[in-house]
C-alpha positions as CSV (number, residue, x, y, z in Angstrom):
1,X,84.0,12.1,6.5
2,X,83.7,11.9,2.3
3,X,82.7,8.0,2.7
4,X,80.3,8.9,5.2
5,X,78.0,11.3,3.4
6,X,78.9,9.2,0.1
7,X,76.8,6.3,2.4
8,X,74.1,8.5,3.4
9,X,73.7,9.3,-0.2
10,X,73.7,5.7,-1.5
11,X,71.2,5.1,1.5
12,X,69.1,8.1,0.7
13,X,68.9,6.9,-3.4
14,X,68.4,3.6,-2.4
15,X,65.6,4.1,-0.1
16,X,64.1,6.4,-2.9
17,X,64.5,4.2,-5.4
18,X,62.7,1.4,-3.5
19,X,60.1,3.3,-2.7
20,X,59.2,4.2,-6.3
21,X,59.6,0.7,-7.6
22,X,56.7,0.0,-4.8
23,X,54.8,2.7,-5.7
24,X,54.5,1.8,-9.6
25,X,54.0,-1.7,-8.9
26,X,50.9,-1.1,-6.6
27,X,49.6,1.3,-9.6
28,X,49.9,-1.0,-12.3
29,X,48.5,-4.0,-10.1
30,X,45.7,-1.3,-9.8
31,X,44.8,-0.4,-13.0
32,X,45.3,-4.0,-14.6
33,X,42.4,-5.0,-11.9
34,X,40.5,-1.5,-12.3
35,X,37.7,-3.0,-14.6
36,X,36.7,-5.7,-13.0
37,X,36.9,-4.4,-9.7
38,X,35.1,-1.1,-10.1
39,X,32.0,-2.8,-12.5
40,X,32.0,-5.7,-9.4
41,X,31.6,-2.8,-7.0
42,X,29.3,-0.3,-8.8
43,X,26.7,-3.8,-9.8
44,X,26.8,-4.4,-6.1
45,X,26.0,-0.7,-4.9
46,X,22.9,-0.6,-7.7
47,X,21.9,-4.2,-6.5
48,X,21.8,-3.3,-2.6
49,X,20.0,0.1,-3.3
50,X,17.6,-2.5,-5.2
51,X,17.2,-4.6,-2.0
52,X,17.1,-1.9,0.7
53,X,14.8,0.7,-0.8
54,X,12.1,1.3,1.4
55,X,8.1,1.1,0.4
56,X,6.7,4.8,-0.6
57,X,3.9,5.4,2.5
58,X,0.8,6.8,0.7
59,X,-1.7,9.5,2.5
60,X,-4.1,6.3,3.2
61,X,-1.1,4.1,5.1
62,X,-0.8,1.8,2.3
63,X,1.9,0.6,1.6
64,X,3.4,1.7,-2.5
65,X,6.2,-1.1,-3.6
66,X,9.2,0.1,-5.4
67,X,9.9,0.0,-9.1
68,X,11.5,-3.2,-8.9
69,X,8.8,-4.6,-6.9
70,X,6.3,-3.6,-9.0
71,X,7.5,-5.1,-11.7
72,X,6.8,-8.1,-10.2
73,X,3.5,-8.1,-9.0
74,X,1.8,-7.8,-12.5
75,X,1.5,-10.2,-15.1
76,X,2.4,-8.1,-18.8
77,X,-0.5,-8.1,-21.1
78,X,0.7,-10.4,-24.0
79,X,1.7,-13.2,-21.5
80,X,-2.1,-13.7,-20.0
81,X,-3.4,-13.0,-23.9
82,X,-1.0,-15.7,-24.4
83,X,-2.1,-17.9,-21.5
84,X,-5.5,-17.3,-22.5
85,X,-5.2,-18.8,-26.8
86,X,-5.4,-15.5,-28.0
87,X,-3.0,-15.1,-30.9
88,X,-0.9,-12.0,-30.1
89,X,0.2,-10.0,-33.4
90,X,2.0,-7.0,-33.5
91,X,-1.2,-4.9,-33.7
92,X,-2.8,-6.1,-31.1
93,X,0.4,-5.7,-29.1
94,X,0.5,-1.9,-30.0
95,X,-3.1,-1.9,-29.0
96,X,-1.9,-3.0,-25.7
97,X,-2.4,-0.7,-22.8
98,X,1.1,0.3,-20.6
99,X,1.0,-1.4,-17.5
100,X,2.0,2.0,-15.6
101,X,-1.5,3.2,-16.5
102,X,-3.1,0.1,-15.2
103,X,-1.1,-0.1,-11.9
104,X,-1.6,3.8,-11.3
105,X,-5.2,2.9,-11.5
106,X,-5.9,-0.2,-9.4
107,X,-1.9,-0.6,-7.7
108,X,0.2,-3.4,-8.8
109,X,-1.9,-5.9,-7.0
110,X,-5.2,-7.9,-6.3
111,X,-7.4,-6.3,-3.3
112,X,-9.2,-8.9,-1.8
113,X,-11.8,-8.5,1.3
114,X,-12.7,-11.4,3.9
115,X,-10.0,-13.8,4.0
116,X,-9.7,-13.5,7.5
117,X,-13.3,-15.3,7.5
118,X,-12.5,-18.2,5.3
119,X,-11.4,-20.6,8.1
120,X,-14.7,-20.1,9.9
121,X,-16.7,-20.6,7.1
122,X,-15.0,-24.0,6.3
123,X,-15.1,-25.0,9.8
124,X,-19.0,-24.2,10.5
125,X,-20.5,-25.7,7.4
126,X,-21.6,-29.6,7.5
127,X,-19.3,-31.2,5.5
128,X,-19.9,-31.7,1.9
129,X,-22.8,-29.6,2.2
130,X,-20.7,-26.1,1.2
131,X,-21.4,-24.0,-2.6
132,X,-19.9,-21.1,-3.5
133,X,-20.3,-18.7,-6.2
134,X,-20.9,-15.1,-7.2
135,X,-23.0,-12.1,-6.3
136,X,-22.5,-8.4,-7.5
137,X,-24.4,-5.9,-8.6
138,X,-24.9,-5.8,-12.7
139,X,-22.1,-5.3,-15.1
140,X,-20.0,-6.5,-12.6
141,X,-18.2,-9.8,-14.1
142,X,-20.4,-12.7,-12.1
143,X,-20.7,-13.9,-15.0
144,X,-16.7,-14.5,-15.7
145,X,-16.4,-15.4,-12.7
146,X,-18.7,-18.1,-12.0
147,X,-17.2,-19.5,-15.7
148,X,-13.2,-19.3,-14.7
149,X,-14.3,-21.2,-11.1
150,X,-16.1,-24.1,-13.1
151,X,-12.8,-24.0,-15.5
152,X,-10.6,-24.1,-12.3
153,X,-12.1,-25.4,-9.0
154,X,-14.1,-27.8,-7.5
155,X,-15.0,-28.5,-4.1
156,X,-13.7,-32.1,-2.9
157,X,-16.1,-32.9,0.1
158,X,-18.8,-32.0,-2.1
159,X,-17.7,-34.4,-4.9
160,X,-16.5,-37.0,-2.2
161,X,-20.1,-36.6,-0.3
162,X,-22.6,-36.6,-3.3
163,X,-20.7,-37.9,-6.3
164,X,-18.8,-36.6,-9.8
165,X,-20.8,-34.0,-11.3
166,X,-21.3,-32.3,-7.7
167,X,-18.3,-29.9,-7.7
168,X,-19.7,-27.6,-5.6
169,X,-19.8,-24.0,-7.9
170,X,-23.1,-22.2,-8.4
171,X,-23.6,-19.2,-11.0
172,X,-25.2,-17.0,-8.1
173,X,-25.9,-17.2,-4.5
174,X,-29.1,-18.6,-3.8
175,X,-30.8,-15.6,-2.7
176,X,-30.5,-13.9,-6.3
177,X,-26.9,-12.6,-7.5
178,X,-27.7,-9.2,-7.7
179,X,-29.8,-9.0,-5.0
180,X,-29.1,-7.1,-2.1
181,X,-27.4,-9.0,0.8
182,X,-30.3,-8.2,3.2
183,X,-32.3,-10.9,1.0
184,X,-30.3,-13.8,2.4
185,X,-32.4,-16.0,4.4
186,X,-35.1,-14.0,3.1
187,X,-35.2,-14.5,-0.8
188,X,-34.8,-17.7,-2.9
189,X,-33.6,-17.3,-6.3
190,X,-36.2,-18.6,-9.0
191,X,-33.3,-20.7,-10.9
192,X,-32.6,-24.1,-9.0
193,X,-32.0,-22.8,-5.4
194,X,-34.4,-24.1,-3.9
195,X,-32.7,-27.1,-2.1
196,X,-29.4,-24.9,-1.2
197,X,-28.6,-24.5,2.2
198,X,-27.7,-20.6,2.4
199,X,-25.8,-20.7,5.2
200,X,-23.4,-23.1,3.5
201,X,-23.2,-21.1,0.7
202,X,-19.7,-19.1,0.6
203,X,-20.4,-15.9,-1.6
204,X,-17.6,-14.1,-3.8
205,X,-18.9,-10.1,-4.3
206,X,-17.4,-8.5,-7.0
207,X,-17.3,-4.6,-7.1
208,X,-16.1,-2.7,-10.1
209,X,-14.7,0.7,-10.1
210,X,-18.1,2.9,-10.5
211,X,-17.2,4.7,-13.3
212,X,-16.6,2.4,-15.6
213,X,-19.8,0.8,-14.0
214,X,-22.0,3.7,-14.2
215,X,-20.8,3.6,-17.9
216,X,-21.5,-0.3,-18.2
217,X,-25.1,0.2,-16.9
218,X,-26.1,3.0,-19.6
219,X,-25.7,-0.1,-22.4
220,X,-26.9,-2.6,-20.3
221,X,-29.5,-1.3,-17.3
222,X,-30.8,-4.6,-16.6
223,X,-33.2,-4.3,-13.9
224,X,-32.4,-0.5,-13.1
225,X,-34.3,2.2,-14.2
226,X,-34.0,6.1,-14.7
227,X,-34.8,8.9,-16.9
228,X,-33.0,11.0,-19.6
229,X,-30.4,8.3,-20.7
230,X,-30.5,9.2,-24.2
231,X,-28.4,11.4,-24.6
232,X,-26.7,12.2,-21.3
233,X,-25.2,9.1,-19.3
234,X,-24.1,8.2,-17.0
235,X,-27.0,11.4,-15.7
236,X,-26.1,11.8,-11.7
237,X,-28.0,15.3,-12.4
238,X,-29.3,17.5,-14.6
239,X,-27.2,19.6,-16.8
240,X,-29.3,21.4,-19.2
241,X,-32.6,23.8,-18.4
242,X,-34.6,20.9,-20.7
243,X,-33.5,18.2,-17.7
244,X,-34.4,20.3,-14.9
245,X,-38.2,20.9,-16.6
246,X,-37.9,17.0,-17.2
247,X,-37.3,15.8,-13.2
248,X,-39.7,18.4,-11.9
249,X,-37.8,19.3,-9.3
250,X,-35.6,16.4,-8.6
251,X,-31.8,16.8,-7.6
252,X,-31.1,14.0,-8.9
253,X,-32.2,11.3,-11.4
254,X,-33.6,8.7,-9.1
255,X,-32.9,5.0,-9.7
256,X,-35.0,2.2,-8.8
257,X,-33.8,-0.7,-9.2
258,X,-36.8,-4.2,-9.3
259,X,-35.3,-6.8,-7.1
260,X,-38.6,-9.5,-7.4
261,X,-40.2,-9.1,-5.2
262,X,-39.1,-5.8,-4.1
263,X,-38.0,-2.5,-5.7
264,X,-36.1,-0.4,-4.2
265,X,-35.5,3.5,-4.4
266,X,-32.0,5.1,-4.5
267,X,-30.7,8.9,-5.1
268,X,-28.6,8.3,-8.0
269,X,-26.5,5.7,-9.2
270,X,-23.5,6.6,-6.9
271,X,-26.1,6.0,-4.1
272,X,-26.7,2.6,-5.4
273,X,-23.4,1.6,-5.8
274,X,-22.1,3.6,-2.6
275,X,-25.4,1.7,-0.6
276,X,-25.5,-2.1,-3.0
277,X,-21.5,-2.3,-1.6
278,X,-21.9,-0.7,2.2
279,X,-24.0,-3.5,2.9
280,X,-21.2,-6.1,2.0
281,X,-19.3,-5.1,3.9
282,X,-20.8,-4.4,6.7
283,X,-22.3,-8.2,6.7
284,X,-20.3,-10.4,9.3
285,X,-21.2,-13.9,8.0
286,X,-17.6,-15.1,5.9
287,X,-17.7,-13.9,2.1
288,X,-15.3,-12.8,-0.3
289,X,-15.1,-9.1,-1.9
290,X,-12.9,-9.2,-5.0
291,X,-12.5,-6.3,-7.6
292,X,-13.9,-6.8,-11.3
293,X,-10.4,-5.2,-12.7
294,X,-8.5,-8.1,-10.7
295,X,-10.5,-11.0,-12.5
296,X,-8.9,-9.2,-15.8
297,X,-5.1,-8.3,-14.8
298,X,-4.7,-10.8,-12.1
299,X,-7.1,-13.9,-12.8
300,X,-5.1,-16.5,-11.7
301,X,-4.6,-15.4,-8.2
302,X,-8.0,-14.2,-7.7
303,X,-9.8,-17.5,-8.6
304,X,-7.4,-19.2,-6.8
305,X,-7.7,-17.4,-4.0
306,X,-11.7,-17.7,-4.4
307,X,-11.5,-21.1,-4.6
308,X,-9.5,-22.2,-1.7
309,X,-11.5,-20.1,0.7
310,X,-14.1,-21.8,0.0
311,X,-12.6,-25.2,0.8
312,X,-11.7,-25.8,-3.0
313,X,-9.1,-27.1,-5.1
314,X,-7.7,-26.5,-8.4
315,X,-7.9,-28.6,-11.1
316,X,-4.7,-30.4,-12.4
317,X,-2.8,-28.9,-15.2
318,X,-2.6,-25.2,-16.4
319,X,-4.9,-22.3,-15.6
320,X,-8.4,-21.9,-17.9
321,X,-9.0,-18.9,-18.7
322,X,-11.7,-17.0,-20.4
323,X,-11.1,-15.7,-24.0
324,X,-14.7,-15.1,-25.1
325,X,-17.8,-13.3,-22.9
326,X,-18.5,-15.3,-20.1
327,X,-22.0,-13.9,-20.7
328,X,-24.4,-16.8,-21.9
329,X,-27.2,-15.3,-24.0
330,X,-24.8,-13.2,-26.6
331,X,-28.3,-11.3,-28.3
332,X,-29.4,-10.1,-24.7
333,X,-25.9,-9.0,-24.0
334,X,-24.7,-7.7,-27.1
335,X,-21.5,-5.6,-26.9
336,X,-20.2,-7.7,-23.7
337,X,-16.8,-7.9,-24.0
338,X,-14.3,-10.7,-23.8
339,X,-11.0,-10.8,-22.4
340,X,-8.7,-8.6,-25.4
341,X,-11.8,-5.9,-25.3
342,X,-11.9,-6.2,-21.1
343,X,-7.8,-5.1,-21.4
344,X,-8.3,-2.7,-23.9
345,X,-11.2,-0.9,-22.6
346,X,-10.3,-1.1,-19.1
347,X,-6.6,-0.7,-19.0
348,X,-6.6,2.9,-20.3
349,X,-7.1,5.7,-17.4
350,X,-8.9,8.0,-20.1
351,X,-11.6,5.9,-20.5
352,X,-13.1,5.9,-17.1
353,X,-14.6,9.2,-17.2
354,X,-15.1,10.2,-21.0
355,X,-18.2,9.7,-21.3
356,X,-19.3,11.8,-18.0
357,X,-19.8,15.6,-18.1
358,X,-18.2,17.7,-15.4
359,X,-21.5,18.4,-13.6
360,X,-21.8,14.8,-12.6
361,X,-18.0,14.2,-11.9
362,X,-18.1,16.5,-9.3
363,X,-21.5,14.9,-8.0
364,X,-19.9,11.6,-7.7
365,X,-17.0,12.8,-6.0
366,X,-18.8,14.1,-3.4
367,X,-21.6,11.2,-3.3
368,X,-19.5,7.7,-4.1
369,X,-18.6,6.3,-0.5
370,X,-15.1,7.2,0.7
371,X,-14.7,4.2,2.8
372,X,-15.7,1.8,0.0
373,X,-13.6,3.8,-2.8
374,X,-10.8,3.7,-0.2
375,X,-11.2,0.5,0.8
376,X,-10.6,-0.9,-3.0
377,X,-8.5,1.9,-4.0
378,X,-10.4,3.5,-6.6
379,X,-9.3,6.8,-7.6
380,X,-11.6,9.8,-7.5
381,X,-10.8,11.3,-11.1
């Protein structure tokens, strides 16, 4: 009876024994492998979060990427300065605006209009007989643009058809750059359009954001004209009791703008912008719309873009950009600014709206087109 509980007991202590031999094993093999393990685990948990996390839906529909996408889709600052010649120190680098500020502005990527309509164009014109180039209303960048497309693009049928020195890029449409599109077939530009085809002509519209423009045309009106822009502009609407004696009357201060040979009347310059823009995009013959602000923070892509819609190719070796004003004659467009001014001046969400006064923010809100602030994603302030 003795040697039989003595057995269970020897069985009991061995089996205990065992067991906690097992038991400390498995938690040193545990903790010796703990580092490594865990870090492998927690990178991978962080990295699928990264993969997996959906798009924010905005109130429009639009789509808003993720941090990590963002990051991305947007070029930093120095590198185009870089890309461009311009010598980046460390104070112009401080001078730099954040890209946050920029992508909470314009999003973290080009907006382009009518590339659905490229194919047809390139199909429909008779070959080697297509052009394209700019149009937009002034202060708008045709300028730069028609400059980074001669830098970057040329159209081979053309050159192929008619010889070297035939590359196919024009500084405006034929019917007049800043004319309104209703003047195509109807207009001929004064500066060597006369033998252009205008249905062969593939236009690229550029549209800036209209504060910034309103604020561009108070230096440089061009062909626009208005009253009181002394010392109130961009004026939507009088604001003092001398302004209202001034218009006599008028809501608003009235634009009209001289398009030779016509001149045409518009409520304010929100209406022109709103009206000048409408009409783009309501015309269904294939053009391009492309924002001003892309030409600065995504040039590359844009011209690209441009150009390969229009049947073009790029030139081999790097990108050209534009480090100076595209703007030829410097004394009748003093103050235009090249690329490190264009990044400083229009990367900073403050200075859309500091020169307006609160009267006509609140006028423009209620008077720029929805659909074609929308339709670019220009904030209302």
């Amino acid at each position: 009876m003795v040697d039989r509980e003595n057995r269970i007991i020897l069985i009991l202590v061995g089996f205990l024994t065992f067991t906690t031999l097992v038991h400390i094993v498995s938690f040193e093999c545990f903790f010796s492998t703990s580092d490594t393990a865990s870090s492998r685990i927690n990178i991978t948990s962080i990295n699928e979060v990264r993969e997996i996390r959906k798009p924010v839906i905005a109130a429009n529909g639009d789509k808003v990427k993720s941090d990590v996408e963002v990051k991305k889709s947007i070029r930093p600052l120095e590198e185009i300065l870089k890309l461009a010649g311009v010598d980046v120190d460390e104070e112009l680098k401080q001078s730099l605006p954040p890209l946050e500020g920029i992508m909470d502005m314009y999003g973290p990527e080009p907006i382009i209009i009518g590339t659905d309509r490229c194919e047809t164009f390139r199909k429909t014109i008779i070959k080697g007989e297509g052009f394209v180039g700019p149009a937009g209303m002034f202060n708008t960048g045709t300028n730069l643009l028609a400059e980074l497309l001669k830098k970057n693009c040329y159209l081979p049928d053309r050159v192929e058809k008619h010889g070297r020195g035939n590359f196919g890029i024009r500084d405006q449409v034929p019917w007049g750059k800043h004319s309104p599109v209703s003047f195509r077939q109807h207009h001929m530009a004064k500066m060597g359009s006369q033998n252009v085809n205008q249905t062969s002509f593939f236009p690229a519209v550029v549209i800036k954001d209209p504060y910034t423009w309103m604020d561009s045309m108070c230096r440089h009106p061009y062909e626009a004209y208005w009253m009181g822009k002394k010392d109130h502009c961009p004026n939507l609407v009088p604001t003092t009791e001398s302004e209202v004696m001034e218009l006599k009357g008028e809501k608003t201060y009235r634009v009209h703008v001289r398009y030779s040979p016509d001149t045409i009347y518009y409520d304010s310059m929100a209406h022109l912008w709103s009206e000048w823009y409408q009409d783009w995009i309501d015309a269904e013959f294939p053009r391009l719309m492309i924002r001003f602000e892309d030409l600065i923070f995504h040039t590359e892509s844009v011209v690209e873009q441009v150009c390969s819609c229009a049947g073009g190719k790029a030139y081999e070796g790097p990108f050209k950009y534009i480090q100076d004003s595209a703007k030829e004659n410097k004394g009748v467009h003093k103050g235009a600014n090249g690329l490190v001014k264009s990044i400083q001046k229009y990367g900073y969400p403050a200075n859309r709206v500091k020169s307006f006064q609160s009267e006509d923010l609140e006028y423009a809100k209620d008077n720029l087109s929805r659909d074609v602030m929308e339709m670019f994603h220009y904030r209302t302030p």
